[in-house]
PAROKE-866477 format. One record per residue (C-alpha): x, y, z; residue number from 0. Coordinates in Angstrom, 2 decimals. Last residue first. Layout:
BEGIN
[node [X Y Z] NUM] ...
***
This chain:
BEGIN
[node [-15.96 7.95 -8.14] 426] [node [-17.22 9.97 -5.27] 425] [node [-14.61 11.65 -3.15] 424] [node [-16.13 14.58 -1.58] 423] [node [-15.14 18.35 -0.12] 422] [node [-17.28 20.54 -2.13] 421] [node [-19.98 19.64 0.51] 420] [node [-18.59 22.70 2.56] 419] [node [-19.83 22.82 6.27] 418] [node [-18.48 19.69 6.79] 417] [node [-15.13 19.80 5.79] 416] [node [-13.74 23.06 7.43] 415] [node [-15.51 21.71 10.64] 414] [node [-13.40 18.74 10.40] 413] [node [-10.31 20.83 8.93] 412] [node [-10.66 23.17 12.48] 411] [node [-10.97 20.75 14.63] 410] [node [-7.98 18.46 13.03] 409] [node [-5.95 21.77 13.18] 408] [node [-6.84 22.19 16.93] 407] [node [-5.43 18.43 17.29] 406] [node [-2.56 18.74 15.38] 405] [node [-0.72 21.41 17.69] 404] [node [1.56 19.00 18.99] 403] [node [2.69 18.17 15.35] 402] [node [2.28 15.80 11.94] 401] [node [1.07 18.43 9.06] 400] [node [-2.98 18.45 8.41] 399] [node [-3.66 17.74 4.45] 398] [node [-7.45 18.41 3.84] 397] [node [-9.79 16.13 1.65] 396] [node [-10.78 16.10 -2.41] 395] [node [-10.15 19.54 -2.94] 394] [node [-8.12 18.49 -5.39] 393] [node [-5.09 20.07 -4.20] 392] [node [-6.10 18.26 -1.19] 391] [node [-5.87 15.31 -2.30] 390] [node [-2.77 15.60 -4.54] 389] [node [-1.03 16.51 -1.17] 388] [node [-2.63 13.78 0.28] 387] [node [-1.28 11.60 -1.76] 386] [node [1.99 12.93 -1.55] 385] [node [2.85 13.27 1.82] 384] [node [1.12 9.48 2.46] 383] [node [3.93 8.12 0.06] 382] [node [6.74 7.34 2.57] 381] [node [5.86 8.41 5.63] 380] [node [4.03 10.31 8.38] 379] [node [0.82 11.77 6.74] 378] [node [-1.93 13.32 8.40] 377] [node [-4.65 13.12 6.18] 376] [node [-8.68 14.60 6.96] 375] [node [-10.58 12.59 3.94] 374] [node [-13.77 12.86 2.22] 373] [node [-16.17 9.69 2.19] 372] [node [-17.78 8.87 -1.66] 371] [node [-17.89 5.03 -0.77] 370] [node [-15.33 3.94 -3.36] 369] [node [-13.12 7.18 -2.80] 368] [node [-12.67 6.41 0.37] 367] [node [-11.74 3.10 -0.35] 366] [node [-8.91 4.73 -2.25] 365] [node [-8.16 7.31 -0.35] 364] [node [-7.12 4.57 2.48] 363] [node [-5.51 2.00 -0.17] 362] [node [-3.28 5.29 -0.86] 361] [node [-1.92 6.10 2.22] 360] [node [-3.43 9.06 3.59] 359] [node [-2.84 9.18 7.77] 358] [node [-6.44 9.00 8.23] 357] [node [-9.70 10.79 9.55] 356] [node [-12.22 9.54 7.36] 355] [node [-15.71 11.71 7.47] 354] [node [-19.38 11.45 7.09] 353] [node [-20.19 8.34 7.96] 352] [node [-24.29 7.79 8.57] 351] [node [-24.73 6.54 5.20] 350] [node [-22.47 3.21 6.34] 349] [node [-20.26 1.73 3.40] 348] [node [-17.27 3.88 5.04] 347] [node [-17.64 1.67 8.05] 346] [node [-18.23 -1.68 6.36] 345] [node [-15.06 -1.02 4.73] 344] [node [-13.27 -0.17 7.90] 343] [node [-14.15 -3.58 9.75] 342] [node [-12.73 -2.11 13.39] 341] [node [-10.23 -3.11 15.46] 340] [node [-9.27 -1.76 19.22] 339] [node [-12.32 0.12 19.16] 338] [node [-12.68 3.31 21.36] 337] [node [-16.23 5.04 20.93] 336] [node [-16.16 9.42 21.79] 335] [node [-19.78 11.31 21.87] 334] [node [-19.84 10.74 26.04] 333] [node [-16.08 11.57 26.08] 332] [node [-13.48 9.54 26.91] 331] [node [-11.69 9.83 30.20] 330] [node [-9.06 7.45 29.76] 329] [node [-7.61 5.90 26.68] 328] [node [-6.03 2.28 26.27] 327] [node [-3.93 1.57 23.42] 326] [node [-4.97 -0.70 20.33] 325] [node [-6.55 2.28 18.49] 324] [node [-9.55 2.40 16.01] 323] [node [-11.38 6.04 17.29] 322] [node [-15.12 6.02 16.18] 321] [node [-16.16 10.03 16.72] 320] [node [-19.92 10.98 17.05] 319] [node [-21.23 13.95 15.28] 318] [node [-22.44 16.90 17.25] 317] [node [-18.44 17.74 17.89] 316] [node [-17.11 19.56 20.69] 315] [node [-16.54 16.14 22.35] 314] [node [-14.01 15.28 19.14] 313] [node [-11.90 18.12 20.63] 312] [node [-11.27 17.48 24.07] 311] [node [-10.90 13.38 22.39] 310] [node [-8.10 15.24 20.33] 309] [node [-6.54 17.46 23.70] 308] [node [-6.39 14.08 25.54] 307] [node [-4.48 12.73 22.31] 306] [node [-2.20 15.30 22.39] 305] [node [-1.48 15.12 26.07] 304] [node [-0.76 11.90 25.67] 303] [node [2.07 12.06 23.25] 302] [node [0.84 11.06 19.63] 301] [node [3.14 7.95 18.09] 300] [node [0.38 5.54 18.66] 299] [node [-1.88 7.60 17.37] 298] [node [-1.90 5.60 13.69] 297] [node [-4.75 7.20 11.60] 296] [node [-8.11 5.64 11.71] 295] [node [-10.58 8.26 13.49] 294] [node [-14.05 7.03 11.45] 293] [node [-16.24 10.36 12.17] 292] [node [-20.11 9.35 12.32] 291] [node [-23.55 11.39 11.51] 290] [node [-25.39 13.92 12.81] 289] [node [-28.07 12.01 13.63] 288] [node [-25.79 8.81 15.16] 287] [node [-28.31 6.46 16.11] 286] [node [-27.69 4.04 13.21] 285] [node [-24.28 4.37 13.40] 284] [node [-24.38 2.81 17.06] 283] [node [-26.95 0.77 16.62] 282] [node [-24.98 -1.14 13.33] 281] [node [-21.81 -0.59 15.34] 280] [node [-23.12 -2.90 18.53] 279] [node [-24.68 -5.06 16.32] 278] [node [-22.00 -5.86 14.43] 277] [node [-21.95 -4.69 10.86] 276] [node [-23.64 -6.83 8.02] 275] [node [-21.26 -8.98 5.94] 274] [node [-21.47 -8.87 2.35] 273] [node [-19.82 -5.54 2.62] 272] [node [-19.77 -4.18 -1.17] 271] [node [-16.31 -4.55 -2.65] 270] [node [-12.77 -2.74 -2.34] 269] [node [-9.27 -5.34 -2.45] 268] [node [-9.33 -3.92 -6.58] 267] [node [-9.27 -0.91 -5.24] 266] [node [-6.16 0.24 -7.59] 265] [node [-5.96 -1.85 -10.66] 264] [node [-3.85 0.53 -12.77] 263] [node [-2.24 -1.67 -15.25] 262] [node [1.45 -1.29 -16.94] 261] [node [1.94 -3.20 -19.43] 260] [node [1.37 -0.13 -22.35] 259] [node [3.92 1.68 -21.13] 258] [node [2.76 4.23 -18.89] 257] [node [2.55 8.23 -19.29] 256] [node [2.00 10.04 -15.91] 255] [node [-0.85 11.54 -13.53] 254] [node [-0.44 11.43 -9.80] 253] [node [-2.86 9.47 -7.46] 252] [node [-6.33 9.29 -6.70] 251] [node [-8.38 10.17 -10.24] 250] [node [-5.20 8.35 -12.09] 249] [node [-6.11 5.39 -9.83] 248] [node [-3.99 3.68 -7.54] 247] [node [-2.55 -0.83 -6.85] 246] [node [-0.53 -0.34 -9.84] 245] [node [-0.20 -3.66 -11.69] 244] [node [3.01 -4.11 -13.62] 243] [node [3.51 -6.54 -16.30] 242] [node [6.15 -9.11 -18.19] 241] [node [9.13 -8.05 -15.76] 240] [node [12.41 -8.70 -17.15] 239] [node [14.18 -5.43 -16.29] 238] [node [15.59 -7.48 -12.65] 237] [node [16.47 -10.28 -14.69] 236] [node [18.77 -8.22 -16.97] 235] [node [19.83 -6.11 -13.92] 234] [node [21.18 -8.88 -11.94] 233] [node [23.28 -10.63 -14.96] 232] [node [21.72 -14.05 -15.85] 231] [node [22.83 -17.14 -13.15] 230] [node [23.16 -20.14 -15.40] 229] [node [20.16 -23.30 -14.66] 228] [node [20.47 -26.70 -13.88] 227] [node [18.05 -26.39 -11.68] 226] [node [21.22 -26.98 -8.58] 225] [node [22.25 -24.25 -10.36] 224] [node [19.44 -21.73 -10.17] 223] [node [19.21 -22.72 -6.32] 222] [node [22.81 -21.87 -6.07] 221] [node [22.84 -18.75 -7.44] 220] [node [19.65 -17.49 -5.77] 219] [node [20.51 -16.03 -2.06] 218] [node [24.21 -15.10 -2.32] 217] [node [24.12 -14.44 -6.65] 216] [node [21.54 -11.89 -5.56] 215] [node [22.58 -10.66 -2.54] 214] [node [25.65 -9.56 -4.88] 213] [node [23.46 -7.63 -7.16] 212] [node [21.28 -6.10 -4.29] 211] [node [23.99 -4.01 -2.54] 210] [node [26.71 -2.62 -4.98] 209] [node [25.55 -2.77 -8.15] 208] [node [21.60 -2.32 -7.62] 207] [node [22.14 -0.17 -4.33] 206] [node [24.31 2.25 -6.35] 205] [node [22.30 2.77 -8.88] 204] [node [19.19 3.47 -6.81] 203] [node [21.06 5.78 -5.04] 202] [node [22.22 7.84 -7.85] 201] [node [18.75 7.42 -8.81] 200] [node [16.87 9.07 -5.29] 199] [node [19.37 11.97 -6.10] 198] [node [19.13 12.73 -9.78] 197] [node [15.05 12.35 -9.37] 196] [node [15.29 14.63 -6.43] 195] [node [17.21 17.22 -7.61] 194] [node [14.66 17.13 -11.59] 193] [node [11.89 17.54 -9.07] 192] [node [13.20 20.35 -7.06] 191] [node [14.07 21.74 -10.64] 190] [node [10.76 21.28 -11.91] 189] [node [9.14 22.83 -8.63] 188] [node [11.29 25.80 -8.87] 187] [node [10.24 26.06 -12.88] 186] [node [6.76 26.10 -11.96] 185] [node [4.99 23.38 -12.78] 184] [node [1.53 22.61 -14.54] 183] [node [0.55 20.47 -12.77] 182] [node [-0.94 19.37 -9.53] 181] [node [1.39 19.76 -6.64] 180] [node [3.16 17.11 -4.64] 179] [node [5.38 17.41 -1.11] 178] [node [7.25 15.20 1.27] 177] [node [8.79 13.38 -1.50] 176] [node [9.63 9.46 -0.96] 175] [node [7.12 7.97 -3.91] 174] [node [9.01 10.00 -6.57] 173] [node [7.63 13.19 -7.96] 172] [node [5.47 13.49 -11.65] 171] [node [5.05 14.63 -15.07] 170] [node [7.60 16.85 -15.43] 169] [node [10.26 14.98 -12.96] 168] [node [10.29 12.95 -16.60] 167] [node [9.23 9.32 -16.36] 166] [node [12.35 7.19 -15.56] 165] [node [12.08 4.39 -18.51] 164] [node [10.37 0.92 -19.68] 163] [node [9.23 -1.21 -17.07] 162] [node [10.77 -1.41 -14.09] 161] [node [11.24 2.18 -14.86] 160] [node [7.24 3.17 -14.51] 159] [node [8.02 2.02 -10.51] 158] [node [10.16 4.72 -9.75] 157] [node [9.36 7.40 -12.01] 156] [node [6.04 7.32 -9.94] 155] [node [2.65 5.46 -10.15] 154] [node [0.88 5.15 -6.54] 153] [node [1.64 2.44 -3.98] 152] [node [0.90 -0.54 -3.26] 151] [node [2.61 -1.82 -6.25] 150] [node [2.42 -5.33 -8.08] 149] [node [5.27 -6.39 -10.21] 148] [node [4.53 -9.69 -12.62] 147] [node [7.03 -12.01 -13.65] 146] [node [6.81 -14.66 -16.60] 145] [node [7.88 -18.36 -15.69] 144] [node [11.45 -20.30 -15.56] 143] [node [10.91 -21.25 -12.01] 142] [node [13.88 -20.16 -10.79] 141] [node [14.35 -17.04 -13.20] 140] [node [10.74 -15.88 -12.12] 139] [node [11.91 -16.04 -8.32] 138] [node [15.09 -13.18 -9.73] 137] [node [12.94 -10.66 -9.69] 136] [node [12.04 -10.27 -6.05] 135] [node [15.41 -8.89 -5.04] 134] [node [13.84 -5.79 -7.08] 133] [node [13.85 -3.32 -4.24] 132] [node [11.77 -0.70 -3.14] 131] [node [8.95 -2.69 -2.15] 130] [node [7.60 -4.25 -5.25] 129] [node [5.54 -6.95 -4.94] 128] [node [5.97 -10.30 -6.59] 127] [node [3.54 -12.19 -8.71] 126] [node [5.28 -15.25 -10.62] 125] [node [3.68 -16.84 -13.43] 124] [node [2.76 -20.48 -14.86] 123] [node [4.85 -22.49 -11.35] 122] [node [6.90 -25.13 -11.07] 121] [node [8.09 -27.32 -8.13] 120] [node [9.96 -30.76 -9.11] 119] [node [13.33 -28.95 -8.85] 118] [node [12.63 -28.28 -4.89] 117] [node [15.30 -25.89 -4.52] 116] [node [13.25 -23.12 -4.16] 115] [node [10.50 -24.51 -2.32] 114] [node [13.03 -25.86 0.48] 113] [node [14.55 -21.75 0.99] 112] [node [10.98 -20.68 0.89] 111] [node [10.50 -23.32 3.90] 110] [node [14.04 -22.24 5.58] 109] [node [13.56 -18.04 4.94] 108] [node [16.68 -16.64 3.47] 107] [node [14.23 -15.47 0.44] 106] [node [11.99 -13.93 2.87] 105] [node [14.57 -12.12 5.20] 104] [node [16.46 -11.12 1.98] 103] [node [13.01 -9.08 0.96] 102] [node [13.04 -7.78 4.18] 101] [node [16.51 -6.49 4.28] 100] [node [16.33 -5.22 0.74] 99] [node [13.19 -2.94 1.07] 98] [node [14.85 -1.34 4.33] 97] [node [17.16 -0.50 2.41] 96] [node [15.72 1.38 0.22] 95] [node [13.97 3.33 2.65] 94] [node [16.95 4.72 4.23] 93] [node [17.76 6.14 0.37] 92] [node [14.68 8.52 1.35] 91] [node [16.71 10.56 4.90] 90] [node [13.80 11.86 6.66] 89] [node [11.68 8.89 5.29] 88] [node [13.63 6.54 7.17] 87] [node [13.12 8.18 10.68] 86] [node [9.52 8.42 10.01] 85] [node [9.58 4.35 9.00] 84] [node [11.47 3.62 12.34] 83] [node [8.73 5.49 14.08] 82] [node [6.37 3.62 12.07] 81] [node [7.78 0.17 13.19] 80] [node [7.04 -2.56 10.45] 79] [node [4.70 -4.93 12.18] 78] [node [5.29 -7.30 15.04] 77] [node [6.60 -10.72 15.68] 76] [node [10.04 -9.40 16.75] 75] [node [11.63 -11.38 14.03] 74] [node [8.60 -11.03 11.38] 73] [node [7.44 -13.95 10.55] 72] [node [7.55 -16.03 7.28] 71] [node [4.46 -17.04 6.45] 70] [node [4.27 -19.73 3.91] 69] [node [0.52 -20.74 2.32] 68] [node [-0.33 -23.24 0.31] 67] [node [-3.75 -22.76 -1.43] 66] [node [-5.61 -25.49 -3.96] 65] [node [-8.22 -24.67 -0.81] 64] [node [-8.17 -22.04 1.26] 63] [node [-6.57 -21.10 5.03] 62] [node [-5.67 -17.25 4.99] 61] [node [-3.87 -16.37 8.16] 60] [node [-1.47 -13.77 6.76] 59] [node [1.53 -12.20 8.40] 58] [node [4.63 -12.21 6.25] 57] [node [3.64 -13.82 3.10] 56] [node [4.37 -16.00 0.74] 55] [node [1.08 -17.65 -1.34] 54] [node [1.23 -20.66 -3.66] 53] [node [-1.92 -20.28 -4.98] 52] [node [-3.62 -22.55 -7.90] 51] [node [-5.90 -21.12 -9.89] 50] [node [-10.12 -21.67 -10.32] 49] [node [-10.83 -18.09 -10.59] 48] [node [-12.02 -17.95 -7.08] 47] [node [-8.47 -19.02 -5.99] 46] [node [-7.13 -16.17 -8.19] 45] [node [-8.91 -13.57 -6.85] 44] [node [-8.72 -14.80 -3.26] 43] [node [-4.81 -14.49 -3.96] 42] [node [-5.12 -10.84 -5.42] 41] [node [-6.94 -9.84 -2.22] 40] [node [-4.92 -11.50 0.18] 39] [node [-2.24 -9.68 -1.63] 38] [node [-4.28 -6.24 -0.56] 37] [node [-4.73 -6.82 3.19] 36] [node [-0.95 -7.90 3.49] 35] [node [0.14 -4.44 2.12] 34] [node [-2.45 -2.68 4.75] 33] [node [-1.52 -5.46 7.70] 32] [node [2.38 -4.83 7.56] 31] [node [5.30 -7.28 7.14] 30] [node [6.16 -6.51 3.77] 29] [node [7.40 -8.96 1.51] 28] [node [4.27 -9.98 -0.19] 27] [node [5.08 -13.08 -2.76] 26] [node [2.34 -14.61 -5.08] 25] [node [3.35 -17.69 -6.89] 24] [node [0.65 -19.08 -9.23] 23] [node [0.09 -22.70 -10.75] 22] [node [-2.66 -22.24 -13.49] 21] [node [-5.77 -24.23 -12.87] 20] [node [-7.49 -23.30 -16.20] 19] [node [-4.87 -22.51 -19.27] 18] [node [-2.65 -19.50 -20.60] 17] [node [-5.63 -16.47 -19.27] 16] [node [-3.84 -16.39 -15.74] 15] [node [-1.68 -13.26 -15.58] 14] [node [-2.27 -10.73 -18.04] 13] [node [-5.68 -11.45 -19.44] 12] [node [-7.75 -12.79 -15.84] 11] [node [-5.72 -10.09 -13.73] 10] [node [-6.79 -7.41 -15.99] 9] [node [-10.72 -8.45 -15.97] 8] [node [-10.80 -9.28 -12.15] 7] [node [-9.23 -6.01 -11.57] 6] [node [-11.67 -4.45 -13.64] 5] [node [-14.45 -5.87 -11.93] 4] [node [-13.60 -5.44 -8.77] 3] [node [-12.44 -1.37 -9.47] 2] [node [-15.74 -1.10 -10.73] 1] [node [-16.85 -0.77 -14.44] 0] 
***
């Protein structure tokens, strides 16, 4: 069954099966184009099913119909900062927080502010996503209606105790760690585990009591009274959750126990281009012999003489390079294409690509996955580190560490890569 497919199935049983034309809330906190690619998924999902979408967001420009959509910008207009997200991950309970202040910014927002107290709005299920915080939680308590979780990321300890329980550090890491292994463990790597765990929870703790319990009688105890309604205890709402889709894939991500409602539906935003490429990139793959390398990892970041030294590099190559950037590069080589955006999934889909150069989140090794690509990672954040450390221990793509000398370890993976075909990612 493909990912499609089996998302479709899961969504249609846990979500939407209690009558035709349900009334759905779908809320994506996170004011980046990767998390708001994948709850434009879910809401197409349910709009083709026949639902009704009520869809909060921070950057989408969906227009539908039996679809009303509130985007609540970012302040500064842009996405989340990755430099700011580097910083974050250098110190994990950083990241926390930064899941509280943009969930407040949505539920602070005027129009979500008017659709909360609106006491002739209803909804048949909530669908929030989890972002390191449960401020989500409490929308289901408005509108009196089941809560779903969806994750972006992989299965971890973190997200299985929404559910039920903290998974044992010997089955997997938490979503922060800068490094995974396959199992077994070694008892070092159980008791780096069993640190982290202790840490990343004493934190946890703390921000439920201390931080995101009182937001939560500031931002929803008067809406629940003007319903009519009495404010539950944080936690009891926050542990109320009916299901949890897992936007990964055991054959992706780490490998765990999960209660029986929790879903993997990872690649459930993958399906076969219906769109043909653009000319231009049709030709262009078309005419590439020996073959295409998508460069789609952030370079924004990279100082310039790093990224002269990569296009130095990519020349050296027979295959042609396809870098997606939004900044302007000079003296590009003859085998070298600059696109500020490109459709990444019609890429991939392309016989003629050979290789994904990324920074390994999991929607990218996903999609890889789909169309049998391998992967070069360079992770900067959050759970990149350990996807692609469960990549590579799969020999599934190569990990390449964040420095000035990246490019001559890109050359070196690439080459690594393609002269060794056990390097693949086929379903």
């Amino acid at each position: 069954m493909s990912y499609r497919m089996m998302f479709g199935t899961v969504l249609f049983f846990c979500a939407v099966c209690l009558c035709w034309g349900s009334r759905v809330l779908v809320v994506s906190p996170v004011p980046s184009r990767s998390h708001q690619q994948l709850t434009d998924s879910i809401v197409k999902t349910l709009l083709d099913a026949g639902h009704e979408v009520t869809y909060i967001n921070r950057l989408t420009e969906m227009k539908r119909k039996r679809l009303k959509v509130i985007t609540v910008r970012p302040e500064d207009g842009q996405e989340l900062d990755v430099n700011d997200l580097i910083e974050r991950h250098h110190t994990s309970h950083k990241t926390l927080e930064l899941g509280v202040v943009l969930a407040k910014q949505v539920i602070k927002n005027e129009k979500v502010r008017e659709l909360l107290q609106d006491n002739q709005e209803t909804f048949d299920t909530v669908i929030a996503e989890w972002y390191y915080t449960g401020l989500l939680a409490p929308l289901a308590a408005v509108f009196e209606c089941p809560l779903i979780w969806y994750t972006a990321c992989d299965a971890s300890w973190m997200t299985s105790q929404l559910m039920l329980e903290q998974t044992s550090p010997v089955y997997s890491t938490d979503l922060l760690s800068s490094e995974a292994a396959l199992p077994p463990y070694g008892f070092r790597e159980r008791v780096m585990r069993l640190a982290r765990q202790v840490y990343l929870s004493g934190w946890i703790t703390y921000m439920i009591h201390y931080v995101e319990s009182p937001a939560y009688y500031e931002l929803y105890q008067s809406v629940l009274q003007h319903r009519g309604l009495s404010p539950s205890q944080y936690e009891r709402v926050l542990y109320k959750a009916s299901l949890l889709l897992i936007n990964s894939d055991p054959e992706i991500g780490q490998i765990l126990p999960l209660p029986p409602n929790t879903k993997y539906v990872g690649g459930h935003h993958i399906e076969l281009p219906s769109k043909a490429l653009p000319q231009n990139l049709q030709d262009l793959l078309d005419n590439a012999k020996h073959g295409a390398i998508l460069f789609s990892a952030d370079s924004k970041i990279l100082p310039w003489y790093v990224k002269r030294t990569l296009l130095h590099v990519f020349s050296q190559f027979d295959q042609i390079t396809m870098w997606e950037t939004g900044e302007q590069l000079t003296d590009i080589p003859d085998n070298v294409y600059v696109f500020k955006q490109l459709p990444r999934l019609r890429i991939l889909n392309h016989n003629n690509t050979v290789l994904l150069i990324t920074n390994g989140g999991t929607t990218s090794l996903l999609e890889a996955a789909y169309f049998g690509v391998p992967v070069i990672g360079i992770p900067l954040y959050q759970d990149q580190f350990v996807t692609m450390d469960l990549a590579h221990a799969r020999r599934r793509g190569i990990k390449v560490k964040f420095s000035e000398h990246i490019a001559h370890k890109i050359k070196d993976s690439v080459n690594k890569i393609l002269s060794n075909n056990r390097y693949t990612l086929m379903e």
